[in-house]
MARLUMDREN-881513 format. One record per residue: residue number from 1; chain; residue in one letter; y, x, z of N, C-alpha, C in turn. Coordinates in steps of 0.05 Angstrom, whole numbers. Layout:
N
NODE gunu rolum tivex     nv     nu     nw    cav    cau    caw     cv     cu     cw
NODE  NUM     A     A      Y      X      Z      Y      X      Z      Y      X      Z
...
END
This chain:
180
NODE gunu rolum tivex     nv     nu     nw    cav    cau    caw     cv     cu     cw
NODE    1     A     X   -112   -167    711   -108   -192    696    -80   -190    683
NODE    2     A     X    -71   -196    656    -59   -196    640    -45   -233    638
NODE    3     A     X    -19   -227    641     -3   -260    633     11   -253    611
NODE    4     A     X     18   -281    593     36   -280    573     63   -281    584
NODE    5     A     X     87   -264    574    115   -275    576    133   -274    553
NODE    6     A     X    151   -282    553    167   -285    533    191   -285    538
NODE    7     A     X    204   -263    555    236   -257    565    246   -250    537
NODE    8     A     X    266   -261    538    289   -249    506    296   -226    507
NODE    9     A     X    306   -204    537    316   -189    539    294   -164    534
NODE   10     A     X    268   -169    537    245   -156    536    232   -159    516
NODE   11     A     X    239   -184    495    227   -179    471    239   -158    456
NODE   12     A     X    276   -166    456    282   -148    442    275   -117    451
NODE   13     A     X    274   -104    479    281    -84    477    253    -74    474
NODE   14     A     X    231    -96    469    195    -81    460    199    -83    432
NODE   15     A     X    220   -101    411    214   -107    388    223    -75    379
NODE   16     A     X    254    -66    384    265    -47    383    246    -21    386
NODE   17     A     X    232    -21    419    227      3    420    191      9    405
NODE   18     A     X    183     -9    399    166     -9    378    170     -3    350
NODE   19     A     X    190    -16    335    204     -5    306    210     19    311
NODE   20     A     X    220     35    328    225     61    330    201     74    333
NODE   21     A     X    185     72    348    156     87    355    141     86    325
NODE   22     A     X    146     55    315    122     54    290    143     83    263
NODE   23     A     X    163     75    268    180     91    250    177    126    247
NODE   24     A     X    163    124    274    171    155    286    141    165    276
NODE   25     A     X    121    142    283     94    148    271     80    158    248
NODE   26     A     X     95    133    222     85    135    197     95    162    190
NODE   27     A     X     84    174    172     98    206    152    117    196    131
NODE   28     A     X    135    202    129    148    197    108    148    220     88
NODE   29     A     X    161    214     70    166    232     47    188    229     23
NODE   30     A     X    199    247     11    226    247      2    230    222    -22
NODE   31     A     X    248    214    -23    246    191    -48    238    198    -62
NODE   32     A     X    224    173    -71    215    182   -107    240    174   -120
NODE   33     A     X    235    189   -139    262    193   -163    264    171   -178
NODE   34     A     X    281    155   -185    288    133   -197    293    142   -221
NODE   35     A     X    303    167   -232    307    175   -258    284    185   -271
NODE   36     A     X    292    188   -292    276    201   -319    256    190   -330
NODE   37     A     X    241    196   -349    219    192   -361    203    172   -355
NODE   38     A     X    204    151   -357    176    128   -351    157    124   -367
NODE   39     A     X    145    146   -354    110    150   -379     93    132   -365
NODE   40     A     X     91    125   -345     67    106   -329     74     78   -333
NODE   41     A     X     98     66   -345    104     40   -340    113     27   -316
NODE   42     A     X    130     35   -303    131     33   -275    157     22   -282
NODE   43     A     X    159      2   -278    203     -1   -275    212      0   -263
NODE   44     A     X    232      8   -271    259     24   -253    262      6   -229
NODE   45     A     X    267    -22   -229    264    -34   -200    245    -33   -183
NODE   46     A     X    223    -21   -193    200    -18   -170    195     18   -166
NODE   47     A     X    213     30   -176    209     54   -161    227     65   -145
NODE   48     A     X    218     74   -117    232     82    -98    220     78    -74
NODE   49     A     X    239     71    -53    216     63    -21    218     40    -18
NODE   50     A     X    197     29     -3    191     -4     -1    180     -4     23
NODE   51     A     X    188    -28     47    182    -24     73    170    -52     83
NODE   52     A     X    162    -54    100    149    -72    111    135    -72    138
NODE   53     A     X    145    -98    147    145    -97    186    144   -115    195
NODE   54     A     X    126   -129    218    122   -152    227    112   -150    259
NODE   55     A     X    134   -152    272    119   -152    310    116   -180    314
NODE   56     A     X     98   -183    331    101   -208    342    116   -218    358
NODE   57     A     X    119   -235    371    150   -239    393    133   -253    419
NODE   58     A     X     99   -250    419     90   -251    445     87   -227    464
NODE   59     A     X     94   -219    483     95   -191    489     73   -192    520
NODE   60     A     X     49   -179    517     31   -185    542     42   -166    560
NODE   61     A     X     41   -174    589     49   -156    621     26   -151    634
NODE   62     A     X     25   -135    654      1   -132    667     14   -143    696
NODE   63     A     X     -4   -171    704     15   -183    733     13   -169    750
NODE   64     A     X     -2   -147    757     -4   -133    785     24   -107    770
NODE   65     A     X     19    -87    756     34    -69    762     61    -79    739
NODE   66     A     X     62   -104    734     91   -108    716     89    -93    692
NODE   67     A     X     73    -76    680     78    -58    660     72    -69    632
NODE   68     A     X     89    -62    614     73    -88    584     58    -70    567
NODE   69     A     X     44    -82    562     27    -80    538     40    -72    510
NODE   70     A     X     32    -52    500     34    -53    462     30    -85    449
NODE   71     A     X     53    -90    434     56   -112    423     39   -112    405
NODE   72     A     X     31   -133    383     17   -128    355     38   -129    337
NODE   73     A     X     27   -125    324     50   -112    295     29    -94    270
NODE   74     A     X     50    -98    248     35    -80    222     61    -78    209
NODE   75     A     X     60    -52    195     78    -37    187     65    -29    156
NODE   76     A     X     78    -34    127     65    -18    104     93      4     88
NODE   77     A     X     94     22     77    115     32     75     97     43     56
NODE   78     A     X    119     48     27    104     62      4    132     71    -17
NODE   79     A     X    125     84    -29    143    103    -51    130    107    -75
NODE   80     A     X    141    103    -97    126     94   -123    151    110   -145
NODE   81     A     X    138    134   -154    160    148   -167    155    131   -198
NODE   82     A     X    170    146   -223    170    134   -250    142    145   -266
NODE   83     A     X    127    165   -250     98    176   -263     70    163   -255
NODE   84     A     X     86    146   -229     67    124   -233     49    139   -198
NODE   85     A     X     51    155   -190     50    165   -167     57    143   -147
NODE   86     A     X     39    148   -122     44    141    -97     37    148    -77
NODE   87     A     X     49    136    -56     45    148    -27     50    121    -10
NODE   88     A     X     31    117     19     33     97     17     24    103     53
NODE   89     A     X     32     86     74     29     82     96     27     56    113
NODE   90     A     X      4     57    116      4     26    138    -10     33    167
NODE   91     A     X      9      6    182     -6     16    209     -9    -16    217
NODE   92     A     X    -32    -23    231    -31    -48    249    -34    -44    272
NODE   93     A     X    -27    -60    291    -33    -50    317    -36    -83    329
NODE   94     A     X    -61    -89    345    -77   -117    357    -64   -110    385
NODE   95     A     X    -60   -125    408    -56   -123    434    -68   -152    449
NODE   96     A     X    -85   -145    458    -90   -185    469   -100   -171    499
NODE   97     A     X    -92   -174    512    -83   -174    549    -94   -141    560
NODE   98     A     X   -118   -127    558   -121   -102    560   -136    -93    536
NODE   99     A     X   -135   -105    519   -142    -91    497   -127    -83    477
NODE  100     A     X   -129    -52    463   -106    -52    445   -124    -32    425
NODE  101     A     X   -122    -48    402   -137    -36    378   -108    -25    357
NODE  102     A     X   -117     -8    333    -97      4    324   -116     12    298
NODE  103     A     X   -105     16    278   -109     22    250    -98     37    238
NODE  104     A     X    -90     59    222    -71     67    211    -83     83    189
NODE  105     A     X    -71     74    161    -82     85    129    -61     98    121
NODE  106     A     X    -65    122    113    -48    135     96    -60    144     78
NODE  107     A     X    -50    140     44    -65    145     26    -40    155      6
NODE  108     A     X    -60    167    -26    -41    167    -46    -55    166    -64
NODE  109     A     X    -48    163    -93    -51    155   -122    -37    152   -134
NODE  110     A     X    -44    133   -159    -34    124   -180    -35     88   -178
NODE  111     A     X     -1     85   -184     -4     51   -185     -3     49   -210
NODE  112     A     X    -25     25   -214    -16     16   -246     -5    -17   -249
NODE  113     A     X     16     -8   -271     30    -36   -280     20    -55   -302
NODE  114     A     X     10    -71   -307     -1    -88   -329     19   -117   -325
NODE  115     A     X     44   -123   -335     65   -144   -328     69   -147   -298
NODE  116     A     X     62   -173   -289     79   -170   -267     53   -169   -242
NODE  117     A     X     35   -154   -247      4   -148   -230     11   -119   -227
NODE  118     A     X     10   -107   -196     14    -76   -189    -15    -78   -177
NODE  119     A     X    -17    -51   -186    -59    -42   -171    -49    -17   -160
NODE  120     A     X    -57    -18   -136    -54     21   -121    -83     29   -126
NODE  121     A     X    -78     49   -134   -112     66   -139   -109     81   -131
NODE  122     A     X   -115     88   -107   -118    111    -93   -137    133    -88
NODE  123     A     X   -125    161    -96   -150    185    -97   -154    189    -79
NODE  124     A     X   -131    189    -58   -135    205    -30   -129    197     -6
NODE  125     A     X   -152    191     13   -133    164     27   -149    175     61
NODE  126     A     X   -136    175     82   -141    179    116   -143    151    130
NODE  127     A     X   -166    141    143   -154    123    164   -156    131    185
NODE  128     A     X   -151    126    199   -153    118    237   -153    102    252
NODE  129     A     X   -166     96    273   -161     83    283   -180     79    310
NODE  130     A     X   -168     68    334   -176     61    362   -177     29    363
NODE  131     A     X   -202     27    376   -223     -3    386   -213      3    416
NODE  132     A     X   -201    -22    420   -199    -37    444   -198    -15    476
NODE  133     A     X   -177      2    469   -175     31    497   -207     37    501
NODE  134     A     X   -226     25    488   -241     51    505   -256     78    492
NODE  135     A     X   -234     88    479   -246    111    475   -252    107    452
NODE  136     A     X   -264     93    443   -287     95    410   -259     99    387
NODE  137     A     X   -260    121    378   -239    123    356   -255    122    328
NODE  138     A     X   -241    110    306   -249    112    290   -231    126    266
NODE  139     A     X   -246    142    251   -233    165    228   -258    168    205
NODE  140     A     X   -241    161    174   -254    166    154   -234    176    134
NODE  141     A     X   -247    188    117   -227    208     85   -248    185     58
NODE  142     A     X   -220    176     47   -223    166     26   -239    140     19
NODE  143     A     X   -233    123     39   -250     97     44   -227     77     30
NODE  144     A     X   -194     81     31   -182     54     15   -191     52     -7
NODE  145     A     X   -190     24    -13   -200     10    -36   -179      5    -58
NODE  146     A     X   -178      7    -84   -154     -4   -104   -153    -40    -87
NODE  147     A     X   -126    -43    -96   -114    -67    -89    -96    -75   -101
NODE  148     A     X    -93   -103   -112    -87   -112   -135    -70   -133   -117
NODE  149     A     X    -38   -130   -130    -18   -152   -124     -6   -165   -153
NODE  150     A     X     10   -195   -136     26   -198   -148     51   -195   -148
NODE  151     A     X     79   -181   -162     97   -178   -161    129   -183   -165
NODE  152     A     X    141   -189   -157    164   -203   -161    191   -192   -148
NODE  153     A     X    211   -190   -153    239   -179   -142    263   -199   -145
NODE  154     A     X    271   -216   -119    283   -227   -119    311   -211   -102
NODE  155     A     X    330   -227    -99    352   -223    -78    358   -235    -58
NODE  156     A     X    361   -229    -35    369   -252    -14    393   -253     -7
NODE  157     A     X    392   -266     14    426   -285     17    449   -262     25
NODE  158     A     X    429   -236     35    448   -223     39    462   -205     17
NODE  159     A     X    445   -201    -10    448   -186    -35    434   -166    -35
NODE  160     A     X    409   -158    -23    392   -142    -21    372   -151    -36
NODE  161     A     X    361   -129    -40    333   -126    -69    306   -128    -43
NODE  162     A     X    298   -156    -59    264   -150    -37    244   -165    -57
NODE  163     A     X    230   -138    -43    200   -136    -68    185   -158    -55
NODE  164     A     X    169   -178    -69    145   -198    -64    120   -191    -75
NODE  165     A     X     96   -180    -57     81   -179    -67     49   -201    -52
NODE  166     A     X     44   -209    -75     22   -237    -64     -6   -234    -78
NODE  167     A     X    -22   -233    -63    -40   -237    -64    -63   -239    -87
NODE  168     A     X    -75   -236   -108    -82   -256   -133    -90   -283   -127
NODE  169     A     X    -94   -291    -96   -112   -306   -102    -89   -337    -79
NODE  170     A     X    -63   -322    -77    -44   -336    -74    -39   -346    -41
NODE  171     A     X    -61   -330    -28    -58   -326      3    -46   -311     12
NODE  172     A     X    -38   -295      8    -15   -277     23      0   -272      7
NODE  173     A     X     27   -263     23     49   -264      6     72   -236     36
NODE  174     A     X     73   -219     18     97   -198     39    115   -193     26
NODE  175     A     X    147   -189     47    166   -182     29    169   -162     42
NODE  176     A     X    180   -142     22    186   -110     28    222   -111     13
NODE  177     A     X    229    -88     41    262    -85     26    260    -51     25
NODE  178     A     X    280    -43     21    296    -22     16    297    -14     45
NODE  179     A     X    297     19     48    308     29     72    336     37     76
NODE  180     A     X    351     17     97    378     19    100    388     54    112
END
Protein backbone atom coordinates (compact mmCIF):
# COMPACT_ATOMS: atom_id res chain seq x y z
CA UNK A 1 0.00 0.00 0.00
CA UNK A 2 1.16 3.32 -1.23
CA UNK A 3 0.52 6.90 1.03
CA UNK A 4 0.73 10.41 -0.18
CA UNK A 5 3.48 12.76 1.41
CA UNK A 6 4.58 15.94 0.92
CA UNK A 7 8.02 16.57 2.97
CA UNK A 8 9.78 19.86 1.49
CA UNK A 9 13.07 18.35 2.05
CA UNK A 10 12.03 15.28 -0.22
CA UNK A 11 10.26 17.16 -2.71
CA UNK A 12 13.09 19.04 -3.42
CA UNK A 13 15.64 16.42 -3.45
CA UNK A 14 12.90 14.04 -5.89
CA UNK A 15 12.22 17.40 -7.88
CA UNK A 16 16.13 17.75 -8.34
CA UNK A 17 16.95 14.23 -8.72
CA UNK A 18 14.33 13.72 -11.34
CA UNK A 19 15.41 16.96 -13.59
CA UNK A 20 18.71 15.37 -13.66
CA UNK A 21 17.55 11.76 -14.56
CA UNK A 22 14.93 13.35 -17.16
CA UNK A 23 17.99 15.50 -18.41
CA UNK A 24 20.33 12.62 -18.54
CA UNK A 25 17.53 10.69 -20.50
CA UNK A 26 16.41 12.87 -23.40
CA UNK A 27 19.31 12.89 -26.51
CA UNK A 28 20.39 16.03 -27.08
CA UNK A 29 22.00 17.53 -29.93
CA UNK A 30 24.34 20.42 -30.90
CA UNK A 31 22.63 23.90 -31.31
CA UNK A 32 21.02 24.82 -34.13
CA UNK A 33 22.71 27.72 -35.70
CA UNK A 34 21.12 31.02 -35.25
CA UNK A 35 23.07 32.40 -38.23
CA UNK A 36 22.74 32.53 -41.87
CA UNK A 37 20.38 32.11 -44.50
CA UNK A 38 16.63 31.97 -43.60
CA UNK A 39 15.19 30.09 -46.51
CA UNK A 40 12.35 28.31 -44.39
CA UNK A 41 10.99 31.43 -42.67
CA UNK A 42 11.88 30.60 -39.36
CA UNK A 43 12.94 33.77 -37.17
CA UNK A 44 15.77 34.34 -35.72
CA UNK A 45 13.96 34.37 -32.20
CA UNK A 46 12.66 31.02 -32.62
CA UNK A 47 15.71 29.30 -33.65
CA UNK A 48 17.80 27.53 -31.25
CA UNK A 49 16.90 25.22 -28.03
CA UNK A 50 13.67 25.48 -26.26
CA UNK A 51 12.94 23.54 -23.04
CA UNK A 52 10.20 22.49 -21.09
CA UNK A 53 9.49 20.79 -17.62
CA UNK A 54 6.81 20.19 -15.24
CA UNK A 55 7.11 17.68 -11.95
CA UNK A 56 4.55 17.49 -9.78
CA UNK A 57 5.16 18.40 -6.05
CA UNK A 58 3.01 15.19 -4.95
CA UNK A 59 5.60 12.62 -4.33
CA UNK A 60 4.04 8.83 -3.62
CA UNK A 61 6.07 6.45 -0.68
CA UNK A 62 5.63 2.98 -0.29
CA UNK A 63 4.43 2.73 3.75
CA UNK A 64 5.96 -0.63 4.42
CA UNK A 65 9.50 -0.26 2.84
CA UNK A 66 9.66 3.87 2.95
CA UNK A 67 10.90 3.85 -0.68
CA UNK A 68 9.27 6.63 -3.18
CA UNK A 69 7.88 6.27 -6.11
CA UNK A 70 8.82 8.06 -9.61
CA UNK A 71 7.07 11.36 -9.49
CA UNK A 72 4.90 12.44 -12.65
CA UNK A 73 6.33 14.88 -14.79
CA UNK A 74 6.73 15.76 -18.69
CA UNK A 75 9.59 17.13 -20.20
CA UNK A 76 9.54 18.64 -24.25
CA UNK A 77 12.92 19.93 -25.50
CA UNK A 78 13.41 20.89 -29.24
CA UNK A 79 15.96 22.75 -31.57
CA UNK A 80 14.74 24.52 -34.63
CA UNK A 81 17.67 25.58 -36.90
CA UNK A 82 17.11 28.70 -39.75
CA UNK A 83 16.35 25.70 -42.60
CA UNK A 84 13.48 25.06 -40.89
CA UNK A 85 14.74 21.61 -39.47
CA UNK A 86 13.99 19.98 -36.22
CA UNK A 87 14.61 17.78 -33.54
CA UNK A 88 12.48 17.36 -30.88
CA UNK A 89 12.12 15.26 -27.45
CA UNK A 90 9.39 14.59 -25.04
CA UNK A 91 9.00 12.42 -22.15
CA UNK A 92 5.94 12.01 -19.64
CA UNK A 93 6.10 10.02 -16.89
CA UNK A 94 2.31 9.05 -14.70
CA UNK A 95 3.10 7.67 -11.04
CA UNK A 96 -0.21 7.02 -8.95
CA UNK A 97 0.81 4.68 -5.82
CA UNK A 98 2.34 1.37 -7.71
CA UNK A 99 1.80 2.25 -10.91
CA UNK A 100 4.21 3.98 -13.16
CA UNK A 101 3.56 4.53 -16.79
CA UNK A 102 6.11 6.45 -19.03
CA UNK A 103 6.08 7.74 -22.67
CA UNK A 104 8.84 9.01 -24.49
CA UNK A 105 8.77 10.63 -28.39
CA UNK A 106 11.64 11.48 -30.14
CA UNK A 107 11.18 12.73 -33.51
CA UNK A 108 12.45 15.05 -36.41
CA UNK A 109 11.32 17.24 -39.46
CA UNK A 110 10.48 20.26 -40.79
CA UNK A 111 8.62 23.12 -38.78
CA UNK A 112 6.62 25.38 -40.74
CA UNK A 113 6.01 29.13 -40.06
CA UNK A 114 2.80 30.83 -41.54
CA UNK A 115 2.83 34.29 -38.98
CA UNK A 116 2.55 33.60 -35.67
CA UNK A 117 1.12 29.54 -36.12
CA UNK A 118 4.38 26.92 -35.87
CA UNK A 119 3.41 23.19 -37.29
CA UNK A 120 6.18 20.37 -36.54
CA UNK A 121 5.93 17.92 -39.39
CA UNK A 122 7.64 15.30 -38.62
CA UNK A 123 9.38 12.57 -41.08
CA UNK A 124 10.93 10.60 -38.48
CA UNK A 125 9.67 10.01 -35.24
CA UNK A 126 10.39 6.80 -32.10
CA UNK A 127 8.05 6.34 -29.25
CA UNK A 128 8.25 4.38 -26.18
CA UNK A 129 6.86 3.60 -23.69
CA UNK A 130 5.91 1.38 -20.35
CA UNK A 131 2.04 0.70 -18.90
CA UNK A 132 1.79 0.62 -15.35
CA UNK A 133 5.40 -1.81 -14.22
CA UNK A 134 4.07 -4.66 -15.64
CA UNK A 135 6.03 -5.45 -18.25
CA UNK A 136 3.81 -4.45 -21.33
CA UNK A 137 6.18 -2.00 -23.14
CA UNK A 138 5.16 -0.17 -25.79
CA UNK A 139 7.42 0.90 -29.12
CA UNK A 140 6.44 2.34 -32.56
CA UNK A 141 8.57 4.19 -35.71
CA UNK A 142 6.84 7.07 -37.13
CA UNK A 143 3.47 7.33 -35.43
CA UNK A 144 3.91 11.46 -34.32
CA UNK A 145 1.41 13.39 -35.78
CA UNK A 146 2.04 17.23 -37.31
CA UNK A 147 1.01 19.64 -34.56
CA UNK A 148 0.02 22.96 -34.90
CA UNK A 149 0.73 25.84 -32.20
CA UNK A 150 0.31 29.10 -31.27
CA UNK A 151 3.28 31.30 -30.86
CA UNK A 152 4.51 34.08 -28.96
CA UNK A 153 7.95 35.41 -27.23
CA UNK A 154 7.62 37.32 -24.40
CA UNK A 155 10.19 38.27 -21.44
CA UNK A 156 9.93 37.68 -17.89
CA UNK A 157 10.67 39.43 -14.76
CA UNK A 158 13.82 37.99 -14.80
CA UNK A 159 14.88 39.25 -18.57
CA UNK A 160 14.83 35.94 -20.07
CA UNK A 161 13.30 35.07 -23.53
CA UNK A 162 10.30 32.42 -23.11
CA UNK A 163 8.61 30.91 -25.92
CA UNK A 164 4.52 30.54 -25.51
CA UNK A 165 3.17 28.05 -27.34
CA UNK A 166 -0.93 27.49 -27.15
CA UNK A 167 -2.93 25.43 -28.36
CA UNK A 168 -5.31 26.56 -31.60
CA UNK A 169 -8.05 25.89 -29.84
CA UNK A 170 -6.85 28.02 -26.71
CA UNK A 171 -6.57 25.05 -24.09
CA UNK A 172 -3.24 24.69 -23.50
CA UNK A 173 -0.74 26.97 -23.19
CA UNK A 174 3.45 25.94 -22.32
CA UNK A 175 6.21 28.09 -21.69
CA UNK A 176 9.60 27.05 -22.92
CA UNK A 177 13.00 28.98 -22.03
CA UNK A 178 16.44 28.86 -23.10
CA UNK A 179 18.99 26.33 -21.70
CA UNK A 180 21.02 28.06 -18.99
Amino acid sequence: MYSITKPKAAQLLTTSAFSLGLIASLVFYPSASQAGKNDAGVPAELQGEWRYGRISSIQYQDSYTGRPAAPNGSSDQFQLASNGNYQRNRLLQITTYNCESNLFIQEKGKVKIEGQRLTFQPSDSTSKGQICNSGRTYSSRNSAKAETYEWSIETNESGQQVLLLATPDGKGLAHYGRPQ
